[in-house]
C-alpha positions in Angstrom: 85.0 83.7 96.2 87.2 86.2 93.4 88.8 88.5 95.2 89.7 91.8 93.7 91.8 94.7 95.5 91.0 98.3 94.3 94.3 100.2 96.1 97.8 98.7 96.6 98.8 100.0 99.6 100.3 98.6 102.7 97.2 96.7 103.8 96.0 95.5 100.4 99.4 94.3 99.4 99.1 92.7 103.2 95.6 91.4 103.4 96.1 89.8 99.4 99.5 88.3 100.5 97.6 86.7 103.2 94.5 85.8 101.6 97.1 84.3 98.5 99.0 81.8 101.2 95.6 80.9 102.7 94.3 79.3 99.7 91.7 82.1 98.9 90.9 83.4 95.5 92.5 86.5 94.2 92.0 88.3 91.6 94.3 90.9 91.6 94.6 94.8 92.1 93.7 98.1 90.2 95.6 101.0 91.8 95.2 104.9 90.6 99.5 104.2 90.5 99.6 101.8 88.4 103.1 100.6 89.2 101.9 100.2 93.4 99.2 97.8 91.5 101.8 95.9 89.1 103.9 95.4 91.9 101.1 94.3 94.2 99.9 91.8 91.4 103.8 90.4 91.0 103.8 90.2 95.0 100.9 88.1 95.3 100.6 85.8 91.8 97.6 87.7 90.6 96.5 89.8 87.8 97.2 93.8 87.3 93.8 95.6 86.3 94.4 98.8 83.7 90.8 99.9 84.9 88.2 99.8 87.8 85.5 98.3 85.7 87.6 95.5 84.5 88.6 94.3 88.3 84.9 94.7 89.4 83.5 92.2 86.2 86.0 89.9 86.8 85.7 89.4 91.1 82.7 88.7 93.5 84.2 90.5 96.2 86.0 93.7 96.3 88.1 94.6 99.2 88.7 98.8 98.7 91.9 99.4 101.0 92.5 103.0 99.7 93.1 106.1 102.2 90.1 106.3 104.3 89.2 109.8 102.9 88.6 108.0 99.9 86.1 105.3 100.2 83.3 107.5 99.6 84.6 108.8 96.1 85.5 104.9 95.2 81.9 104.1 96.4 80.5 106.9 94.8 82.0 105.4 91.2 81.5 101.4 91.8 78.3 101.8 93.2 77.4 103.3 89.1 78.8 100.1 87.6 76.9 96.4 87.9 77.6 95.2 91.2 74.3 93.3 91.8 75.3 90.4 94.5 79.0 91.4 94.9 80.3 92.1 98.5 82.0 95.2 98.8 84.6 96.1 101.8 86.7 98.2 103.1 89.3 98.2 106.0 89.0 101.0 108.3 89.2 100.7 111.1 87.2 104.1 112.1 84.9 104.5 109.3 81.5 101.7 109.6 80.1 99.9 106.4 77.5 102.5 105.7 79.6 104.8 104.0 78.4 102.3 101.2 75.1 104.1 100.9 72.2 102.9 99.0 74.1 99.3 98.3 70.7 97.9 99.0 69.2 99.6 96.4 72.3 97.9 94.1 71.6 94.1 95.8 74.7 94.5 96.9 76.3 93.5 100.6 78.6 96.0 102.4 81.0 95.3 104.6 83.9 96.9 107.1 86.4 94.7 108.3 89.4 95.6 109.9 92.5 93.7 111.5 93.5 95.0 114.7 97.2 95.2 113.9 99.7 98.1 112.8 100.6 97.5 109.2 104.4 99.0 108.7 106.1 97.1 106.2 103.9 96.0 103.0 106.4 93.3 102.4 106.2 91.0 105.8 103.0 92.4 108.0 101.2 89.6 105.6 103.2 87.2 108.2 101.1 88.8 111.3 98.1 88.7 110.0 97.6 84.8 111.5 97.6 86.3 114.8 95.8 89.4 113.8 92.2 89.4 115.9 89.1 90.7 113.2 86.0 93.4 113.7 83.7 92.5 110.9 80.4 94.4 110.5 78.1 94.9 107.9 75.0 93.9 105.7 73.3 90.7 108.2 73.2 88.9 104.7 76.4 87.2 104.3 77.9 89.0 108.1 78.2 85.3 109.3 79.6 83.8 106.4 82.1 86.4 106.2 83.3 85.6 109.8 83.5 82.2 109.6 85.2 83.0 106.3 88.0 85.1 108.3 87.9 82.0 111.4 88.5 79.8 108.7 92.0 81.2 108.5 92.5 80.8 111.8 91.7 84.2 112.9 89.6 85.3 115.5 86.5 87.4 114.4 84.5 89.6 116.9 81.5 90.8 115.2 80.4 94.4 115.9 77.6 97.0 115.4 78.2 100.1 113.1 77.5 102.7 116.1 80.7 101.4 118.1 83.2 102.2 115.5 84.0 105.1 117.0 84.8 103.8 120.0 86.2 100.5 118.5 89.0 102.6 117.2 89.3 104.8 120.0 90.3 101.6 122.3 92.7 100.3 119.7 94.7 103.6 119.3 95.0 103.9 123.2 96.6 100.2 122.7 98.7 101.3 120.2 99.6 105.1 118.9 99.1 106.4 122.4 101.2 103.9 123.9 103.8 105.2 121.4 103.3 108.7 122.9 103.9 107.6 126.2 107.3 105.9 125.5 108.3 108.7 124.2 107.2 111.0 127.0 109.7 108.5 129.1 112.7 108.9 126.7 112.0 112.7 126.8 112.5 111.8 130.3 115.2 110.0 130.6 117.1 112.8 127.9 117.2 115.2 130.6 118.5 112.9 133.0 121.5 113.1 130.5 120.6 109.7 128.0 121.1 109.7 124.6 117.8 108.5 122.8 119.7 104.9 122.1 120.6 104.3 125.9 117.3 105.8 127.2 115.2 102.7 124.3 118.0 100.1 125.9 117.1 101.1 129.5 113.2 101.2 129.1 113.1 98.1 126.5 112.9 94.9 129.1 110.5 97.2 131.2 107.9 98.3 128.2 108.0 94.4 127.1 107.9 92.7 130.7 104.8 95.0 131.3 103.3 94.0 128.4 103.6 90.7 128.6 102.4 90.2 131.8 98.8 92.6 130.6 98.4 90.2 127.7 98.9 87.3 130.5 97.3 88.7 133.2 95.2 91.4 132.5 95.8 95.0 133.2 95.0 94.5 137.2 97.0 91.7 137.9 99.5 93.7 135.8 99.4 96.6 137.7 102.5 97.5 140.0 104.4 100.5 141.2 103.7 103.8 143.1 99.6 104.2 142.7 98.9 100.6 143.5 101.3 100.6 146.5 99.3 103.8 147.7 103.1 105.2 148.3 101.7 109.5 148.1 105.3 110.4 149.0 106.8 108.9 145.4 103.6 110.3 143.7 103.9 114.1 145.1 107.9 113.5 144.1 106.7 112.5 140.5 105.0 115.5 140.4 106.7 118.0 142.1 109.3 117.1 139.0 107.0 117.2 136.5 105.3 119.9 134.6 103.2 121.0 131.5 101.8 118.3 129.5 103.7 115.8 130.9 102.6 116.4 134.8 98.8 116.7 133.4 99.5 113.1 131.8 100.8 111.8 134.7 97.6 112.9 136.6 95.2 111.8 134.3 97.1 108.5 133.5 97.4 108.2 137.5 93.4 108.8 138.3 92.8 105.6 135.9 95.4 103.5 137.5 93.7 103.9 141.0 90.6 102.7 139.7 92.4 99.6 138.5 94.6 99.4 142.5 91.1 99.5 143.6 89.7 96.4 141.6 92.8 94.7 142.7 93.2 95.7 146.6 89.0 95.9 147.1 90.0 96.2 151.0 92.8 99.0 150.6 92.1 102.8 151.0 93.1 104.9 147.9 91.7 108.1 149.8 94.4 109.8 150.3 95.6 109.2 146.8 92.8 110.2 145.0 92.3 113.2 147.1 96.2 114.3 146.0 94.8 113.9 142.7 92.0 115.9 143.1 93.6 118.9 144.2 96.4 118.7 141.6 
């Protein structure tokens, strides 16, 4: 397999690092900024491509990690050029593989595959992506070959249907851009109990990761502590008689989940009282 990268952003200078220090074949990267592609090509050992149909002749398989907005326009090009048995893909994580319309028509194979991990840093995320876990779906011709491709690595590879991507993507920004929102609803917090923004990340730090670690251990129900799964109403009607705005509606909506999780773990517990306080709020 030739790998080629059309874009030379954070997750193609990433996903070719890794691909490089795996053993894989790559080809190399055409960007519409040429220097974000020389640079890619230096980072990863591989060639620098002056032109799209240069990088397509020369690889089998052509990963397209540009902005999602623009996979149709880059498909909308290739898909003009001779791609007859190449496997096209692209890494979004919201958008499914048929935005590569018609690629039967081409005997081509689309793909969308998409590690379930925030990129930041170009330079080092390639380091993550061991322990990155895959979605892959796409054309049934070569779906399994490409997963076992990706297990091969040593990553784990869950294989999904188009329809779900949607809601694939929902769940993983609730795992990671909302959480983001919610710590800093609790610095906002802790501001006006008169903390700087460096004291109130010190304060919450061992409590964000302790609670994480034990809802990777554990699972989110096991996991599960504090005022809602104690049933203690009087620290709840507190929280909220403190609260307002966005941040009390949060807390409410947030707080309705949690008792369905209280009540998976303490089956033989009344939440009644609870969920009728949350009702009325």
């Amino acid at each position: 397999m030739k790998i080629g990268f059309i874009g030379a952003g954070k997750v193609g200078f990433s996903l070719g690092k890794y691909f490089c220090e795996q053993g894989l074949k790559v080809t190399g990267y055409f960007s519409r900024n040429p220097q974000s592609a020389l640079q890619a090509a230096e980072f990863t050992g591989t060639m620098y491509f002056k032109d799209i149909e240069s990088i397509v002749e020369a690889s089998d398989t052509l990963f397209l990690t540009v902005p999602d907005g623009a996979i149709k326009e880059l498909w909308d090009y290739i898909e003009k050029l001779s791609i007859k048995n190449k496997i096209i893909c692209h890494c979004s994580g919201s958008i499914s593989s048929s935005v590569f319309s018609n690629i039967d028509d081409h005997n081509a194979y689309g793909y969308s595959i998409h590690p379930l991990l925030g990129i930041s840093d170009k330079l080092k995320a390639y380091e993550e992506l061991s322990h990155a876990f895959f979605t892959i779906e796409g054309s049934q011709c070569h779906l399994n070959e490409m997963q076992m491709l990706l297990k091969s690595l040593g990553n784990s590879v869950q294989i999904i249907s188009p329809e779900n991507k949607a809601v694939y993507h929902s769940a993983a920004v609730f795992a990671s851009n909302l959480m983001v929102a919610l710590a800093q609803t609790s610095i906002d917090l802790l501001g006006s109990c008169g903390f700087n923004e460096q004291a109130a990340r010190l304060a919450l730090n061992a409590l964000m990761l302790g609670n994480m670690k034990n809802i990777v251990k554990q699972g989110p129900i096991e996991a599960l502590t504090g005022p809602v799964e104690r049933c203690d109403t009087e620290t709840v009607m507190k929280h909220l008689s403190c609260l307002s705005g966005d941040d009390r509606k949060l807390y409410i909506l947030l707080s309705r989940k949690l008792i369905d999780i209280a009540k998976r773990k303490k089956p033989d517990c009344s939440f009644a009282q609870l969920e009728t306080m949350m009702g009325e709020c």
